[in-house]
PAROVEX-66090 format. One line per 3 residues: number of its first residue (from 1); their letters; for each residue x, z, y of N, C-alpha, C. Coordinates in pm, 1 decimal, padded with zeros to 6 digits. Atoms other than C-alpha are relative to their C-alpha. Example, Ala and Ser with C-alpha at 12.3 -4.5 7.8 and 13.67 -1.06 7.14 Angstrom:
2
1	as	00089.0:00000.0:-00119.0:01230.0:00780.0:-00450.0:00090.0:00000.0:00120.0; -00082.0:-00006.0:-00119.0:01367.0:00714.0:-00106.0:-00077.0:00073.0:00109.0 .
//
This chain:
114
1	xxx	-00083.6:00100.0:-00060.4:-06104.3:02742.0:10174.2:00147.0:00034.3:-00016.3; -00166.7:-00048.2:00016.9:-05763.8:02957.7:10159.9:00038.5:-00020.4:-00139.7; -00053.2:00001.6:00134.2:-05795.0:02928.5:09794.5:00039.3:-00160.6:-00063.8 .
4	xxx	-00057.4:00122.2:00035.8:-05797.3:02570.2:09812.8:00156.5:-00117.3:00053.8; -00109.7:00045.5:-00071.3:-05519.4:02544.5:10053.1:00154.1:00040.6:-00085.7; -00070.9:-00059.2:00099.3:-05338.6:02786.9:09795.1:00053.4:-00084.2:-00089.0 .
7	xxx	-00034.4:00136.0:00145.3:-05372.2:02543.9:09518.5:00077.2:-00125.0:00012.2; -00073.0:00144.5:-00006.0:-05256.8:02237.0:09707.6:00198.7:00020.4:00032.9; -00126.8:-00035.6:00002.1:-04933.7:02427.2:09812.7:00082.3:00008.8:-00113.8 .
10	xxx	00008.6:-00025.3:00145.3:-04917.8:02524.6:09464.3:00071.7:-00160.1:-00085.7; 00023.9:00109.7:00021.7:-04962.6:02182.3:09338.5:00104.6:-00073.5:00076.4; -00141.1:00059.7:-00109.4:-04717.0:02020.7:09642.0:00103.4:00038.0:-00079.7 .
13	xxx	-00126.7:-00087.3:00033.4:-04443.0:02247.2:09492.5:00035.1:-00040.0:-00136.2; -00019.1:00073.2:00110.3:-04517.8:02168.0:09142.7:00040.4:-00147.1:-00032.2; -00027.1:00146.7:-00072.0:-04513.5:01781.1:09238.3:00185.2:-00004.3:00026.3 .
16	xxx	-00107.5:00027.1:-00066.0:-04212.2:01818.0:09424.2:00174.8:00062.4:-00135.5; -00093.2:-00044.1:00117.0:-04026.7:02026.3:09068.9:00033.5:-00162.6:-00080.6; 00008.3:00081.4:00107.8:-04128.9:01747.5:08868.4:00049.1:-00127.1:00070.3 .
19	xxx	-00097.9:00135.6:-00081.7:-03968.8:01463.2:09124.8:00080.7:00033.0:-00051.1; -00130.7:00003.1:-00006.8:-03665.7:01605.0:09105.3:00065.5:00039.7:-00128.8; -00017.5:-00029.8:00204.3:-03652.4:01689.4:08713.0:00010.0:-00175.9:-00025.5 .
22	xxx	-00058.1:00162.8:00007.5:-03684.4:01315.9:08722.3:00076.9:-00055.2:00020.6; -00125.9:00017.9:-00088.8:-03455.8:01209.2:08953.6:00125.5:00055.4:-00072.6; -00063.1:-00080.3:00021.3:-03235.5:01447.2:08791.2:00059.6:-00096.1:-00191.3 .
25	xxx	-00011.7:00066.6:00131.0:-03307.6:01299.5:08416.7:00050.3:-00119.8:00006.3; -00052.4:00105.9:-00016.8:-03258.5:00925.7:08558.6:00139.0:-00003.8:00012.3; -00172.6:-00046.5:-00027.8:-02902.6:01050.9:08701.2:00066.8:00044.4:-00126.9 .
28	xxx	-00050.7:-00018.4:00156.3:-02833.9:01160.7:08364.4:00004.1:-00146.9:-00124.7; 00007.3:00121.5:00094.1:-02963.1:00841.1:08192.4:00110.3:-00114.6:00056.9; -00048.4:00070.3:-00065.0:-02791.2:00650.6:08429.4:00154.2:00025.5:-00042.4 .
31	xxx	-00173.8:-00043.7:00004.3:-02427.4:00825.3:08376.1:00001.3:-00027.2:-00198.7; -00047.9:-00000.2:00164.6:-02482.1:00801.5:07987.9:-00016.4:-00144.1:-00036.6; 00011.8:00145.5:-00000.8:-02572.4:00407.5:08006.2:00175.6:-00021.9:00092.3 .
34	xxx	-00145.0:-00007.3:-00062.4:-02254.2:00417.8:08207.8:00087.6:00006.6:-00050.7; -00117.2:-00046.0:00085.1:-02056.7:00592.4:08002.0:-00000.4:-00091.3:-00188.6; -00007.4:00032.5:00042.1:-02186.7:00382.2:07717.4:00074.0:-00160.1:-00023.1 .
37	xxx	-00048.8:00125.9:-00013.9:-02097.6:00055.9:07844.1:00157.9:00043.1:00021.5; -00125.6:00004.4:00023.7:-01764.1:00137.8:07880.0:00095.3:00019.7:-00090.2; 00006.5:-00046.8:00148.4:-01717.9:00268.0:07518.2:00028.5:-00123.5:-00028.0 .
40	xxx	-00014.4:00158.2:00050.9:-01801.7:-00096.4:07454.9:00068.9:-00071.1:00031.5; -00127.3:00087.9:-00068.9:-01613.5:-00244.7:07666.9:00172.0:00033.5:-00063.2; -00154.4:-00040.6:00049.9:-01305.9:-00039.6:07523.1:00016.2:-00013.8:-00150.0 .
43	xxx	00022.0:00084.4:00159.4:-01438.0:-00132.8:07158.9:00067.5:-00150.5:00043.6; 00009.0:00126.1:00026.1:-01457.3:-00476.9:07216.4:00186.5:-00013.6:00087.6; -00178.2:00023.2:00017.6:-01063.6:-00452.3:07352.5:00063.7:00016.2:-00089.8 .
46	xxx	-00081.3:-00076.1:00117.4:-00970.9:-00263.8:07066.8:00002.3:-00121.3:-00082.1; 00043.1:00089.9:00105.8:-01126.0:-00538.0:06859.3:00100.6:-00137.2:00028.1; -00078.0:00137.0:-00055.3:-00961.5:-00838.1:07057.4:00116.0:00027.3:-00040.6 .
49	xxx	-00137.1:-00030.1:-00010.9:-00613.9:-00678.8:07051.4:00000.1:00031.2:-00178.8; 00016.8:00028.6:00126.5:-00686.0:-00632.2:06670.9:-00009.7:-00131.9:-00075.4; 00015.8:00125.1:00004.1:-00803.4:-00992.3:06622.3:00135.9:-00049.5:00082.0 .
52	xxx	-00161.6:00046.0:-00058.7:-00444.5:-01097.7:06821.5:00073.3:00055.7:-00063.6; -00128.2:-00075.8:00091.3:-00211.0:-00848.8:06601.2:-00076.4:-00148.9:-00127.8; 00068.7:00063.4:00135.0:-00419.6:-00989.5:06265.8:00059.8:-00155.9:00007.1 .
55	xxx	-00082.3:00181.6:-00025.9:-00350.2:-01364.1:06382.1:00129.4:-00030.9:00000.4; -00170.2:00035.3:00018.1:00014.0:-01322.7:06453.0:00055.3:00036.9:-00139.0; -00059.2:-00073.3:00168.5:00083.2:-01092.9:06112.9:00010.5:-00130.3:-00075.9 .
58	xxx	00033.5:00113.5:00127.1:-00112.5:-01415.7:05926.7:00132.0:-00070.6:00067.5; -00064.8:00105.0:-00034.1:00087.3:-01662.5:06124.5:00154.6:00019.4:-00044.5; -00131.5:-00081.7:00065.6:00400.6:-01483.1:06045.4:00059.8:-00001.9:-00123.2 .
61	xxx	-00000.2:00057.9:00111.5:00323.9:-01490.8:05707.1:-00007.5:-00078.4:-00058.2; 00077.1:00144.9:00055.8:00240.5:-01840.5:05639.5:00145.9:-00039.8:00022.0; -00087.4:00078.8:-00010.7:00545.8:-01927.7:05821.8:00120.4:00097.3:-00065.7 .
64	xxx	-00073.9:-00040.0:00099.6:00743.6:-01714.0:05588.4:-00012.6:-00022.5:-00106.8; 00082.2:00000.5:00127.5:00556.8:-01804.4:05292.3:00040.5:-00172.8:-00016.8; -00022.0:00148.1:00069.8:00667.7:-02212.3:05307.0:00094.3:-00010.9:00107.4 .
67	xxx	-00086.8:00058.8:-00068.2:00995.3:-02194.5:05494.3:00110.3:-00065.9:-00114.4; -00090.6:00045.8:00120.6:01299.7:-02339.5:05312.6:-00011.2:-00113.0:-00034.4; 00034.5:00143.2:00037.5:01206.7:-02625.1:05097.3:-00109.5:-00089.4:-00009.6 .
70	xxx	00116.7:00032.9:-00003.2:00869.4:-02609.9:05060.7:-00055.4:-00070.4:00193.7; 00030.6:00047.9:-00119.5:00867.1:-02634.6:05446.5:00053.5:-00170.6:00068.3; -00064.3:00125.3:00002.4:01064.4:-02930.3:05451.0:-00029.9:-00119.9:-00055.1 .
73	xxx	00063.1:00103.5:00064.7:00848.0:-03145.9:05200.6:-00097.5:-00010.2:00067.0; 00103.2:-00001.9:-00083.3:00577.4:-03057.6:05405.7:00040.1:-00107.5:00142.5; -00009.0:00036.7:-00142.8:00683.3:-03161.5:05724.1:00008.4:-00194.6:-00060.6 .
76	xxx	00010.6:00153.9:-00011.7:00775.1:-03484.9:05553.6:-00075.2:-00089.0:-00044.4; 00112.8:00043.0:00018.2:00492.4:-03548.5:05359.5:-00076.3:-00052.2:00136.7; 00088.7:-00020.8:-00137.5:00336.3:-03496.4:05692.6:00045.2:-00134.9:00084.9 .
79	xxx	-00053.1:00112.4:-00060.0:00557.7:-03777.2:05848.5:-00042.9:-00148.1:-00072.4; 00046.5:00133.2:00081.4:00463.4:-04025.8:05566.9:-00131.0:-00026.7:00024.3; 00159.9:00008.0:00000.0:00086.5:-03975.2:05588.2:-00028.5:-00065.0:00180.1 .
82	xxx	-00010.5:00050.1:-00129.7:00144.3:-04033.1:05987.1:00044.4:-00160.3:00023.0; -00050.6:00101.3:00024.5:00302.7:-04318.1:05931.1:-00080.9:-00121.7:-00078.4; 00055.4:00068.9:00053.0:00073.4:-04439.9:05680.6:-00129.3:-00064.4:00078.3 .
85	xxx	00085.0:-00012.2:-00079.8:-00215.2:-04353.4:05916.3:-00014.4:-00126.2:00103.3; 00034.9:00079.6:-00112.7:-00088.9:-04535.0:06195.6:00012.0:-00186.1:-00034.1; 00024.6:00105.1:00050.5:-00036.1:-04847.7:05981.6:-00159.1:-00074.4:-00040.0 .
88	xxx	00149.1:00092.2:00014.4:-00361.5:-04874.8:05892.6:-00098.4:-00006.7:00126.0; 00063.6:00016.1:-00145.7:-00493.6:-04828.5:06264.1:00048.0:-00143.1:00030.3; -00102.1:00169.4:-00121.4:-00254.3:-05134.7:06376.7:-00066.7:-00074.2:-00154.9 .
91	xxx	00048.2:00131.7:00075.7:-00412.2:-05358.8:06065.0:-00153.0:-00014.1:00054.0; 00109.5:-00003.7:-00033.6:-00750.8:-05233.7:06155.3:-00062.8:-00122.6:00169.3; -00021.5:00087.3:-00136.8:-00692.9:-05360.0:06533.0:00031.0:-00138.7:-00002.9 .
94	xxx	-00041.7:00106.8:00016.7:-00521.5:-05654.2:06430.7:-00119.9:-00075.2:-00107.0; 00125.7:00089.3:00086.9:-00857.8:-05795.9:06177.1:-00127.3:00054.1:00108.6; 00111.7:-00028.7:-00122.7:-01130.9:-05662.1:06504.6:00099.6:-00090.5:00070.9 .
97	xxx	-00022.9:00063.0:-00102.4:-00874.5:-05853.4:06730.6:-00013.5:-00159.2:-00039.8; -00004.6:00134.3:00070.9:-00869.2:-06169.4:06508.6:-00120.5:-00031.8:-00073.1; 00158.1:00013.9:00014.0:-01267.1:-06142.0:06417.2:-00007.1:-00061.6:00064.8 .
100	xxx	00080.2:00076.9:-00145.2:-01302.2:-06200.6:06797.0:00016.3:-00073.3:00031.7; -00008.3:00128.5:-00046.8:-01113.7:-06441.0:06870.5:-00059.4:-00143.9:-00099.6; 00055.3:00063.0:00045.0:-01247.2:-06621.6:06590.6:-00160.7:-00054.5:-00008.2 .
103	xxx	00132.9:-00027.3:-00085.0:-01623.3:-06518.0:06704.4:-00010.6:-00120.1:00120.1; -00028.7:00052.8:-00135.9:-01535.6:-06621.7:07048.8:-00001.7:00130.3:00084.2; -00020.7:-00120.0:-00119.1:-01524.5:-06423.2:07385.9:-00146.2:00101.3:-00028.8 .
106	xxx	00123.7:-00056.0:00050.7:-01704.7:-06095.5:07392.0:-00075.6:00059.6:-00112.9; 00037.2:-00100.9:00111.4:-01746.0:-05991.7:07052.3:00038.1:00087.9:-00059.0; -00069.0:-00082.0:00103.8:-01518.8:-05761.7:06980.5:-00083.9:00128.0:00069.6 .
109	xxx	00066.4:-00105.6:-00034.0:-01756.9:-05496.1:07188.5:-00063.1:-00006.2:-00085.9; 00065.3:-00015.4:00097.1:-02014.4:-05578.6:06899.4:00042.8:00019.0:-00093.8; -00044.4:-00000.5:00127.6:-01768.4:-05537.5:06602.3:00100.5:00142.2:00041.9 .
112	xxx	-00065.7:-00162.6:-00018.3:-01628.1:-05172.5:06781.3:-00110.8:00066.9:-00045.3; 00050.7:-00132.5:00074.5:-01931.0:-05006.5:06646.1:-00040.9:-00021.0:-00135.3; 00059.3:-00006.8:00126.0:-01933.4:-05093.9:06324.3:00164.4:00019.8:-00085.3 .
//
């Protein structure tokens, strides 16, 4: 009987190593999942603040790259095509507004989706 009381003490003790080897390993896994996510987290800043330099450099360059004259045909190209644009919106409106009234009341909701 003492020898079996031996064993369970034995056994208790062993039990009670191997909790705390666990416990012990989790606390470890736990601080290195820890310490990993924040790695990432300080990547993925690095990366952002990389991606924001990179964007301004380009932007920088583009707008050094067609200032002068080239920037100046641009812009007015850009004004003509606007211009052209909104001309053909106001004819567009003006042959849907003069469909309908020729239709009658009410149809110009059926001749907006086409």
């Amino acid at each position: 009987m003492t020898s079996l009381f031996a064993q369970e003490i034995r056994l208790s003790k062993k039990h009670e190593e191997i909790v705390s080897q666990r416990l012990m390993l989790l606390q470890q896994m736990e601080n290195k999942f820890g310490d990993q996510n924040k790695e990432k987290a300080s990547q993925m800043q690095a990366a952002e603040t990389a991606f924001k330099r990179n964007l301004s450099l380009l932007k920088f360059n583009l707008k050094r790259q067609f200032c002068g004259k080239e920037c100046h045909l641009i812009r007015k190209m850009d004004k003509h095509s606007r211009v052209r644009k909104t001309g053909m919106v106001l004819e567009q409106i003006r042959d849907a507004v003069s469909a309908s009234t020729e239709a009658g009341p009410g149809s110009l909701h059926g001749s907006a989706g086409s």
